[in-house]
C-alpha positions in Angstrom: 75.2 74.0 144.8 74.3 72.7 141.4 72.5 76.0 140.4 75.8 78.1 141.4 78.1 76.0 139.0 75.6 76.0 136.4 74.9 80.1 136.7 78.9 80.7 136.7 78.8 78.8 133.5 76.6 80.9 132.0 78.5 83.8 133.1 81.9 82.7 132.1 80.0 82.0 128.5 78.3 85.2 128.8 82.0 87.0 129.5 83.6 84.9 126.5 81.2 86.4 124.1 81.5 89.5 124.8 85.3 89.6 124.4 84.9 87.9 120.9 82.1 90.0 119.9 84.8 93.1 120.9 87.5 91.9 118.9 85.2 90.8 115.9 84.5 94.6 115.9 87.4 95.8 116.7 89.0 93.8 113.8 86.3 95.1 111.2 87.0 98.4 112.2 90.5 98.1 111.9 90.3 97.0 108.8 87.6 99.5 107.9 90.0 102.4 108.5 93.3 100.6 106.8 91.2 100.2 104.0 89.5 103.5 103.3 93.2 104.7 104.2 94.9 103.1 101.5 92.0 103.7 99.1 92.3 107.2 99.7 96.0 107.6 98.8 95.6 105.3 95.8 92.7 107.7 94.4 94.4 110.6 94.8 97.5 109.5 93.4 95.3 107.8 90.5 93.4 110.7 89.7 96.6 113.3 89.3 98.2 110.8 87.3 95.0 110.2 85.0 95.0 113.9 84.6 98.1 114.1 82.9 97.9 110.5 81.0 94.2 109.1 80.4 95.4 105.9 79.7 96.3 105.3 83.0 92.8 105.4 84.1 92.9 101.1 83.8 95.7 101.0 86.3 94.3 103.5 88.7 91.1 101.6 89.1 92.7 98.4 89.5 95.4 99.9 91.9 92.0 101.6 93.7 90.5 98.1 93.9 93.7 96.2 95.8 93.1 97.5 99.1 89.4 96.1 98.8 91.4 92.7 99.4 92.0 94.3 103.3 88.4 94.5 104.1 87.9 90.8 103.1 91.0 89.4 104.8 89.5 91.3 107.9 85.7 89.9 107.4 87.4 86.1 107.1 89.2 86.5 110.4 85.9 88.2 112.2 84.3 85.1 110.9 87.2 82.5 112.0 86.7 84.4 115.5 83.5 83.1 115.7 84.7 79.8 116.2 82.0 78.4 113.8 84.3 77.4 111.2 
């Protein structure tokens, strides 16, 4: 009886990783595509505008690299899902 409450354990543990290892990737890929998204708006919109004023090319490139900050937020929570931290 001791062998049937330790496998069911395992399996419950088993079934709990799973499930976070599905919604760490599911949250990376989330991210993933709300980041190339935005990026992809920004650099279009950038790149029209830095054809008609060059000096604008400073603010397209920092505007381009905001959405980066999407990505990360995303990786911290895949990591806080772990539960290791």
């Amino acid at each position: 009886e001791e062998a049937g409450d330790e496998a069911a354990g395992d399996m419950a543990g088993a079934i709990a990783a799973v499930g976070i290892s599905l919604g760490i990737g599911i949250t990376m890929a989330g991210t993933a595509y709300a980041t190339a998204k935005s990026q992809a708006a920004v650099a279009s919109a950038g790149f029209g505008a830095m054809a008609e004023k060059p000096e604008l090319a400073t603010w397209a490139l920092i505007l381009f690299a905001i959405p980066e900050t999407i990505i990360v937020l995303g990786f911290v929570i895949a990591i806080l899902m772990t539960g290791y931290f």
